[in-house]
C-alpha positions in Angstrom: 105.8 91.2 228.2 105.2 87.7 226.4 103.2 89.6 223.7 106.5 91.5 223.1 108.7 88.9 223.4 106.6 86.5 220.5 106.9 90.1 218.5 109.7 90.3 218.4 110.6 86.4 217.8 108.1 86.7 214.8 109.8 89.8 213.5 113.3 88.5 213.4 112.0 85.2 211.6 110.9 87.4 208.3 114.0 89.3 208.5 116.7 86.4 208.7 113.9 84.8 205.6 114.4 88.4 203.3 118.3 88.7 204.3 118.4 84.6 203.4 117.0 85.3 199.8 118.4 88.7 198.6 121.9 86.7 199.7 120.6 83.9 197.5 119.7 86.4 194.6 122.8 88.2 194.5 125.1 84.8 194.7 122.8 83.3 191.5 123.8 86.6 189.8 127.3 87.1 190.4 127.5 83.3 189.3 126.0 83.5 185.7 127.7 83.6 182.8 127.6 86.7 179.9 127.5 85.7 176.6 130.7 87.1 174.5 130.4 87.7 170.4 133.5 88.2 168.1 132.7 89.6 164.6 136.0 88.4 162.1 136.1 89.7 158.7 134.7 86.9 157.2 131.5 85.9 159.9 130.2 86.1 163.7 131.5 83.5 166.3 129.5 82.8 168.6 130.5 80.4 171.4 128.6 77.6 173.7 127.7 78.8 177.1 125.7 77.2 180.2 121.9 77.4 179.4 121.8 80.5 182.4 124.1 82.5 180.4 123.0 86.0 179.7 122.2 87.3 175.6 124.5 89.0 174.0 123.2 91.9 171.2 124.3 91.9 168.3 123.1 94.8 166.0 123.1 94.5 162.3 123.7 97.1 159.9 121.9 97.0 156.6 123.8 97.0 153.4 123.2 95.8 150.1 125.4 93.1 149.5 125.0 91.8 153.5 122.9 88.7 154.4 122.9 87.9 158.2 120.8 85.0 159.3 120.5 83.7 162.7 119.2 80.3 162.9 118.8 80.1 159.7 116.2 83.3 159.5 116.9 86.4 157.6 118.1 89.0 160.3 118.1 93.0 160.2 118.1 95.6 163.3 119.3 94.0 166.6 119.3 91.0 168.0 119.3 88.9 171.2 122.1 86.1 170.9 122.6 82.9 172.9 125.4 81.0 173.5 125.6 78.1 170.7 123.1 80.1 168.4 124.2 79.8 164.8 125.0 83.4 163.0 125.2 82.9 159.3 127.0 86.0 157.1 126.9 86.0 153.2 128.9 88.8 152.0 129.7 89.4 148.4 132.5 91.3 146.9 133.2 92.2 143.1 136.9 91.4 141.5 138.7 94.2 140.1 138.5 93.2 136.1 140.5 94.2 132.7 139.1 93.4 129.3 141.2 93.6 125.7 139.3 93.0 123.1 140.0 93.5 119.0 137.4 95.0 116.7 138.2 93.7 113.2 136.7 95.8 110.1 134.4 94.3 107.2 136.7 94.8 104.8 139.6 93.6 107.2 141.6 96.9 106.5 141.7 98.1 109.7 141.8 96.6 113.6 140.9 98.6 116.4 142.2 97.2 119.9 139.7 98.5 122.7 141.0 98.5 126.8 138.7 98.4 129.5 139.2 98.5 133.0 137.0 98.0 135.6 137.4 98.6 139.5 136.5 96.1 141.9 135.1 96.3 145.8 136.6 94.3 148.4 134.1 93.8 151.5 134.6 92.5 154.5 133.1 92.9 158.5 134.9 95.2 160.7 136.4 93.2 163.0 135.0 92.9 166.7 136.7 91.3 169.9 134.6 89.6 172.3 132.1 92.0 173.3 128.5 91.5 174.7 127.4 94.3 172.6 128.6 93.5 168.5 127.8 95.6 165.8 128.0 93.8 162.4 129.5 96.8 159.9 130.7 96.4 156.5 134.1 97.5 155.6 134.8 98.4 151.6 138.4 98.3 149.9 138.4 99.7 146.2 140.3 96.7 144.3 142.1 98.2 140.8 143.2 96.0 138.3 146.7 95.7 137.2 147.0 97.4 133.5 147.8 95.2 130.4 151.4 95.3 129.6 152.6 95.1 125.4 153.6 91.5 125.9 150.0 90.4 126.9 148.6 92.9 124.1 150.9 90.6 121.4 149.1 87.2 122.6 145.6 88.8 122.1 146.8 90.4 118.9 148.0 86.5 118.0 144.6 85.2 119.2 142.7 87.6 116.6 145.5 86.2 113.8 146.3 90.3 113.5 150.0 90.4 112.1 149.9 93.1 109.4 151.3 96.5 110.0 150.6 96.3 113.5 151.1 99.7 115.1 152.6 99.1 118.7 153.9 102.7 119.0 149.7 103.7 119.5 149.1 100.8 121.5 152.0 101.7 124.2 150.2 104.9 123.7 147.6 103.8 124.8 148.7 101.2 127.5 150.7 104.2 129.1 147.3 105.7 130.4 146.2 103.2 132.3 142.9 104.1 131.5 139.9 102.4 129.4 140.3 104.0 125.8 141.2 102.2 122.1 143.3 102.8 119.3 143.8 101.9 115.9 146.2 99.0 116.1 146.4 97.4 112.7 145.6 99.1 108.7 146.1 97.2 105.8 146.7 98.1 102.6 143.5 98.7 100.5 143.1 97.4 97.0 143.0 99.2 94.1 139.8 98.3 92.1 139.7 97.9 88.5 138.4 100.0 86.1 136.5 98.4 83.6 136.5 99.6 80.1 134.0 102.8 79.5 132.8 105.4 77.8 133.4 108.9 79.8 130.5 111.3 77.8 133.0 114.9 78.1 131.4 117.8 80.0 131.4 120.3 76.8 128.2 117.8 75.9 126.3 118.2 78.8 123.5 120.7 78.8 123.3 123.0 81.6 119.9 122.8 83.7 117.1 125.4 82.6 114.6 127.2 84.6 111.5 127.5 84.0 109.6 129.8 86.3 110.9 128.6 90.1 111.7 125.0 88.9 114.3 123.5 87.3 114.1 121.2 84.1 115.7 118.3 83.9 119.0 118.6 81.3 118.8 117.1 77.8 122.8 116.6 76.5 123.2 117.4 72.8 125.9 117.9 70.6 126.5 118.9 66.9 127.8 117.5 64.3 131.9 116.5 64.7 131.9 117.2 68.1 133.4 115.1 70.7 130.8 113.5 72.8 132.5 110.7 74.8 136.1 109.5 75.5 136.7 105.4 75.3 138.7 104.7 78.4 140.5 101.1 78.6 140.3 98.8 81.5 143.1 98.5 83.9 143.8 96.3 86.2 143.5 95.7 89.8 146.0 96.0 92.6 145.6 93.7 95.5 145.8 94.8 99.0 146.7 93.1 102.2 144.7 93.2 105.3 145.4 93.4 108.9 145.6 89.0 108.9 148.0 89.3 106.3 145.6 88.2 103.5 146.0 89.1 99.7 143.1 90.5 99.0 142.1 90.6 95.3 139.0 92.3 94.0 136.4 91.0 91.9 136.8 92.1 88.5 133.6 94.3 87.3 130.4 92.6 85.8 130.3 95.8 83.2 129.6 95.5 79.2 130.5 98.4 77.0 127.9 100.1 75.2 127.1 99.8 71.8 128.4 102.5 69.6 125.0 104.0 67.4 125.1 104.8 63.9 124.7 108.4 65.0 128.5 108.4 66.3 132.1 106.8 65.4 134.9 106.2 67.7 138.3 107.3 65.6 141.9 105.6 66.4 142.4 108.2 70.1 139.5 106.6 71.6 137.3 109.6 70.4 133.1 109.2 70.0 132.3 112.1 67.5 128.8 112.8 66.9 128.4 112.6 62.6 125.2 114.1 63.1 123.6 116.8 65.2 121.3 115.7 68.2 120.5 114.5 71.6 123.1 112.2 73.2 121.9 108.9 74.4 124.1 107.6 77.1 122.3 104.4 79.0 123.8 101.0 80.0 123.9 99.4 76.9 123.9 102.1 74.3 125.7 105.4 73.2 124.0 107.5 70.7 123.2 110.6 68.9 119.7 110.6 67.6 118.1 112.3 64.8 116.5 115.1 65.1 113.4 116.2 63.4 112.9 119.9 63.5 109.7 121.7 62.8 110.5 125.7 62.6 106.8 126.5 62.6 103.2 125.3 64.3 102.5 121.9 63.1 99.0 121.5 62.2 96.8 118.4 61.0 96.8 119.5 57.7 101.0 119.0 57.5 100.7 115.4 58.5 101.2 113.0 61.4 104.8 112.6 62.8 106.3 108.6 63.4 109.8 109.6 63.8 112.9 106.9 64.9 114.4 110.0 66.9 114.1 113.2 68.4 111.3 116.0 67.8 111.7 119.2 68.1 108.8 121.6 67.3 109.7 125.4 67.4 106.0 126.6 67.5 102.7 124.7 68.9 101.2 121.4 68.1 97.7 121.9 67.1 93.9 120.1 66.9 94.4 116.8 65.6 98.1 116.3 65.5 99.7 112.7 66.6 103.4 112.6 67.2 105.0 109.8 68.0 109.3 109.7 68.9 111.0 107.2 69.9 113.0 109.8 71.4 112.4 112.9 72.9 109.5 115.4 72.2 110.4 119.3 73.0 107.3 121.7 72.0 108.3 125.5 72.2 104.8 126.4 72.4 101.7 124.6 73.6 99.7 121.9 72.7 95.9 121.9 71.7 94.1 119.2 71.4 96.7 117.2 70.6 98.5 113.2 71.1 102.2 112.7 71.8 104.0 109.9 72.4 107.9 109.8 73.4 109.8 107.1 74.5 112.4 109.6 76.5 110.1 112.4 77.8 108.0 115.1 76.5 108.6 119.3 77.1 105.8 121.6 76.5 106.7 125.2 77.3 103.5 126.8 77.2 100.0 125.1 78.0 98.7 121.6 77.0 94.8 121.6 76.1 93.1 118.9 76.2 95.6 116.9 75.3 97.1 113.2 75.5 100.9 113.1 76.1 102.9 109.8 77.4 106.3 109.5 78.1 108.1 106.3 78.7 105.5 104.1 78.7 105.8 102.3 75.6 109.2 101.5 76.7 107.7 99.7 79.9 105.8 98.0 77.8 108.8 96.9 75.3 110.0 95.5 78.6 107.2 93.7 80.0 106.9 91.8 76.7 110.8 90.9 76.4 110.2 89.8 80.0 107.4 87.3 78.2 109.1 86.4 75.4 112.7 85.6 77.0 110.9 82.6 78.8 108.9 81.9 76.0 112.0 81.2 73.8 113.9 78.9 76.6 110.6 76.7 77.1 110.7 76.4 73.1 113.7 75.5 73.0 113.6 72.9 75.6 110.4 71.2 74.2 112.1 71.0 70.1 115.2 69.2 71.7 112.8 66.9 73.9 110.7 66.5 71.0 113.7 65.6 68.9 115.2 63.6 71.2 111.9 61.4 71.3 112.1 61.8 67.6 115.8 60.0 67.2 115.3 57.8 70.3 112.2 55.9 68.6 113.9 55.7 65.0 117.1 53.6 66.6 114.3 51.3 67.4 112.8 51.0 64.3 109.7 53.1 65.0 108.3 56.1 63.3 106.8 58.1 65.7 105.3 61.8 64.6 105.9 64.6 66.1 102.3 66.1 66.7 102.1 62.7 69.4 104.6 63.4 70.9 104.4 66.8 71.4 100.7 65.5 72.7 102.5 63.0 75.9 104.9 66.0 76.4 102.6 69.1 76.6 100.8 66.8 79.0 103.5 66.4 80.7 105.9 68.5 82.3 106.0 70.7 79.3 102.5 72.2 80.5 104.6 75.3 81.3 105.1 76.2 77.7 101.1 76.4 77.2 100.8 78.8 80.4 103.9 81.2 78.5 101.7 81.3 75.8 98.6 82.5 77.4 100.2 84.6 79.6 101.5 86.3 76.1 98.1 86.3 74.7 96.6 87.5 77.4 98.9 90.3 77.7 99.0 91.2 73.9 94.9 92.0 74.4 95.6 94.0 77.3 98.0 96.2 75.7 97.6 96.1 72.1 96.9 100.1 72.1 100.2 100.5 73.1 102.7 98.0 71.4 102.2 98.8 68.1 100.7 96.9 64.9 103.9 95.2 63.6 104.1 93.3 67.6 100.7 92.8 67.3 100.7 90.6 64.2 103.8 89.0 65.5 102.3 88.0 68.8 99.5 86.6 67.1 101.5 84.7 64.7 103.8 83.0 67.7 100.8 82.1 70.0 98.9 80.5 67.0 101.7 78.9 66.2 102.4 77.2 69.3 98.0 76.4 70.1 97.5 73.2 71.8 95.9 72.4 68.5 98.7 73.3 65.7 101.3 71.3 68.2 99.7 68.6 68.7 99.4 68.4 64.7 102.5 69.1 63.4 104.7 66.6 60.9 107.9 68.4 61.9 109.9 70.6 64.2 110.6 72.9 61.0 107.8 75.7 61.7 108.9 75.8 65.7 113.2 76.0 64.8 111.9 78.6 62.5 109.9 80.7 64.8 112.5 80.0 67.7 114.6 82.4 65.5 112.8 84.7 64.7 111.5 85.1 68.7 115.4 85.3 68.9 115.6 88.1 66.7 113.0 89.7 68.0 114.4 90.0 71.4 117.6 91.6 70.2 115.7 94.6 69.4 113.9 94.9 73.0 115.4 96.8 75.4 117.5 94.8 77.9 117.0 97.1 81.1 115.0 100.0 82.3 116.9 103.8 81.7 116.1 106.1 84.3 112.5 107.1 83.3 111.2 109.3 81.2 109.1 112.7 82.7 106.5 114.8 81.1 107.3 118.5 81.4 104.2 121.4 81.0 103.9 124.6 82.2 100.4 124.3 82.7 97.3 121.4 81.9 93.8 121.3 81.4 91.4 118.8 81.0 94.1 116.3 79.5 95.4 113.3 80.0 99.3 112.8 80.9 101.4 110.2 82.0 104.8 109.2 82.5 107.4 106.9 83.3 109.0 108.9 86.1 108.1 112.1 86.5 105.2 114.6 85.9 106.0 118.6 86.2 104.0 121.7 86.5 106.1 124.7 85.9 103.8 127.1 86.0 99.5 127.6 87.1 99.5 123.6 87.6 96.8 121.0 86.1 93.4 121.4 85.9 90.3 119.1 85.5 93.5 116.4 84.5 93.9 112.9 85.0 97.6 112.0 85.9 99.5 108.9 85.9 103.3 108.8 86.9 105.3 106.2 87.7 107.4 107.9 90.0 106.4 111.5 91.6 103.6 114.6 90.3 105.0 118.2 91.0 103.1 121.2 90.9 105.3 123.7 92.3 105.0 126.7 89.8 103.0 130.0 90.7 100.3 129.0 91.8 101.1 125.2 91.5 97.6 124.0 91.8 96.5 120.5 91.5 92.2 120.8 90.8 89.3 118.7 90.0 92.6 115.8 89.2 93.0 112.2 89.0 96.5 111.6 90.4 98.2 107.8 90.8 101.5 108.2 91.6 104.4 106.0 92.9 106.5 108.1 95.6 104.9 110.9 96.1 102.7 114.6 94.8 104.0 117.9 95.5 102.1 121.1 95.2 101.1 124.5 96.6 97.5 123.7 96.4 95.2 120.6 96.1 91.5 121.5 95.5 89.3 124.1 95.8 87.0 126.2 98.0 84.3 124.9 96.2 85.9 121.3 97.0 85.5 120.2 93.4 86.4 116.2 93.1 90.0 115.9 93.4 91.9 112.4 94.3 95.3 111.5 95.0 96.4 107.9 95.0 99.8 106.6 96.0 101.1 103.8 96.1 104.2 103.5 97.8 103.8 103.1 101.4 106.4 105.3 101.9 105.2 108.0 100.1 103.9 111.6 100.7 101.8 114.1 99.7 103.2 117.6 100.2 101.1 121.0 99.7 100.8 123.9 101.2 97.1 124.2 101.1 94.9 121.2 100.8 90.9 122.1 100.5 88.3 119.5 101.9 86.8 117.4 99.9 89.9 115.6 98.4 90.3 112.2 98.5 93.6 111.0 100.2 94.9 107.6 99.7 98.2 106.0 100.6 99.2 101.9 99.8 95.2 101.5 100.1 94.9 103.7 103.3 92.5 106.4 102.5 91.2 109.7 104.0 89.0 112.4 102.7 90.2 115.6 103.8 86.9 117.5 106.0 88.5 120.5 106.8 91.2 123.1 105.1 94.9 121.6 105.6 97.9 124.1 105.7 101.8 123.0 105.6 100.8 119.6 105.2 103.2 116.6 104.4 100.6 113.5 104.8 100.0 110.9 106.2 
């Protein structure tokens, strides 16, 4: 029995111990604290609690213009948050925006308002009361901006200086749709340019363009005699205009000169040009003209003489072995040419087949203008040494000294008048390079001028006589130059072989192509007859070459060279073995090339 009784004394020990704590356990329990968040629109609250207090969660939503940091560390997903823990929110929102802005021509004829509206987002947190469990949520409000009413479209027009002929029925137009869109909201008035005084060259003048084969000739104008080939218009004035700002606008009278009238046409009291003789019209920037016309009804052999003609040529048959022509205008040849030279300053035509020929067109006038671009600085350095020589001259006899001119001219060549030595071998230079093509009569006169102003004949002379005396005649010279560049002149065959052509501007195949040729144009080579072939050629062109076919199955030596780096080569068949070459860039063709435009 006193087993029993300590038994049961031990037993009632541990029990009164477990009832003593799970009392203890549920009083700590019922006497903590629960941590409460509030999520505002603007951030998280979080408030201080005892140190026992139990987490809250708050759960964060991801969105892209949310930052949540807790503690000061970037936060995503769900977290555990105790009292007096620090809950940072960054949340960024977008304004609802309006833009008017004025667009303003180059000419200032015409302003063009343009209205733009652009919504904005308003974000904020969804709000939650004091909750153990807080979910962070963003909330988004579309924001619209308030349209632009006429009165703040007038201070933006003011702001731009836009007063003229302001059109507010299309910008309440406009304004009315609430909606991004522009509108013409301003035109001036344009000016009226002048017309400067001209020569009109009438239609009934004009040649038609000929075919020849597939391609089409480029027009010659003629006219006969007493026939009307251009009407003299007077100048008239401008009219000003006013642009959008209110501005006068005046235009800028035209640099223009009027052609010269040619002994080949008279102007009567109507403002009338009549043709008094029967020929091709010239009608460039500085001149208006009929030429002569020399016409050969029959095949022009050696035997009938060589042909230097101030004019046009036009021979009805063929120009055979040995023949030279030489035109300062145009050459037309009705049949072929064999064996033959012609030289024109404003194109050549050959109907039929050129035979180991030589035919240039243009090129003497390129020349004519590469030596008035010699000689025009030529004459201004003379002309600036004689007054500095003279000048010398006077200064040193008002001081009773008698000075001659060779010294002088010795200190000043030596001086800054070294310039006027390097124009003068720049002009002798070029004279031997060219002499082939600028003609005896230049020759002799070049060689006259550069001796004339040596190192050695200046620095000897008594006088400034010789130099005023070849200062005119440089001046006279020049006046018979041509002042600018027309628009080319082209050579024109149906077919060549084994000759040599070049031309100003253009070279054309109308027919079987060129053959075993060596072609130099300053623009562009076509060969787009039947069967337009380009073989065995040398071809330097400017722009471009054109053909149907370039070479040969038995890839005979053929070359094309361009030099324009935007140029092309066009054919329809191009055989290997041809050389390709492009502003120095070259390729030789190694297998056949169909539809090709190259590079």
């Amino acid at each position: 029995m006193a087993r029993d009784i300590m038994a049961l004394g031990k037993s009632w020990r541990i029990a009164n111990v477990h009832s003593c704590r799970q009392e203890s356990i549920e009083m700590d329990v019922k006497d903590s604290e629960q941590v409460l968040l509030t999520v505002t629109n603007a951030g998280v609250d979080v408030p201080k609690f005892k140190d026992n207090a139990q987490a809250a969660t708050l759960r964060i939503l991801q969105h892209p213009h949310l930052t949540v940091r807790v503690n000061g560390k970037l936060a995503v997903g769900s977290f555990r948050i105790f009292g007096g823990e620090r809950v940072q929110v960054d949340l960024s929102s977008e304004p609802a925006q309006r833009t008017a802005t004025v667009e303003v021509s180059e000419d200032g004829m015409q302003a063009v308002l343009h209205i733009q509206y652009i919504p904005g987002t308003k974000r904020a947190l969804k709000p939650v009361s004091q909750s153990a469990v807080a979910t962070v949520e963003v909330v988004e409000t579309s924001l619209f901006p308030l349209p632009f009413d006429l009165g703040e479209i007038r201070g933006i027009l003011e702001q731009y200086r836009i007063s003229f002929q302001v059109d507010y029925a299309a910008i309440s137009s406009l304004l009315a749709t609430g909606a991004n869109g522009k509108c013409v909201c301003a035109r001036g008035i344009p000016f009226v340019p002048p017309i400067a005084e001209h020569y009109e060259v009438v239609s009934s003048a004009s040649a038609q363009t000929r075919l020849i084969g597939i391609v089409p000739v480029h027009p010659v104008s003629s006219a006969k005699a007493g026939e009307i080939v251009a009407i003299h218009h007077p100048a008239k004035a401008a009219i000003p205009g006013t642009n959008v700002r209110g501005e006068v606008v005046v235009p800028k009278a035209p640099n223009t000169r009027l052609q010269r009238l040619g002994d080949g046409v008279v102007e009567d009291d109507e403002g009338h040009v009549v043709a008094v003789r029967p020929g091709r019209i010239i009608f460039t920037p500085v001149s208006l003209d009929v030429a002569h016309t020399l016409i050969i009804d029959h095949d022009h052999k050696v035997s009938d003489g060589l042909i230097h003609f101030n004019g046009d040529v036009v021979v009805k048959g063929s120009v055979m072995t040995g023949v030279e022509i030489v035109a300062t205008g145009r050459v037309s040849v009705n049949g072929s040419a064999d064996h033959a030279r012609i030289i024109a300053d404003e194109g050549i035509q050959v109907d039929r087949g050129v035979f180991a020929s030589s035919l240039s067109a243009g090129m003497r006038m390129r020349t004519l203008l590469q030596l008035r671009g010699l000689l025009q600085p030529l004459a201004a350095e003379l002309e600036l040494f004689i007054a500095a020589v003279s000048q010398v001259e006077q200064a040193s006899q008002q001081h009773g000294l008698a000075l001659r001119t060779g010294p002088i001219a010795l200190k000043l060549l030596e001086g800054k008048f070294q310039s006027l030595l390097n124009v003068v071998d720049a002009l002798k230079l070029w004279s031997e390079e060219n002499a082939h093509s600028i003609g005896v009569e230049w020759l002799r006169f070049i060689q006259h001028a550069t001796g004339e102003l040596s190192f050695g004949r200046l620095t000897l002379a008594d006088s400034t006589a010789s130099w005023c005396r070849l200062q005119e005649s440089l001046q006279e010279k020049l006046e018979t130059l041509p002042e600018a560049a027309d628009q080319g002149a082209d050579v024109v065959v149906r077919t060549a072989q084994r000759s040599v052509l070049e031309a100003s501007r253009d070279i054309v195949s109308t027919g079987q192509g060129f053959y075993q040729c060596q072609l130099r144009s300053g623009r562009a080579v076509e060969a787009n007859g039947e069967p337009g072939v380009v073989l065995g050629c040398t071809v330097v062109a400017q722009t471009g070459v054109h053909a149907r076919e370039v070479g040969s199955q038995a890839e005979v030596n053929t070359s094309i060279e361009i030099h324009d780096k935007e140029g092309q080569i066009v054919a329809k068949h191009i055989h290997p073995g041809t050389r390709l070459s492009i502003s120095g860039w070259q390729h030789r063709v190694q297998k056949d090339m169909r539809n090709v435009k190259w590079p």
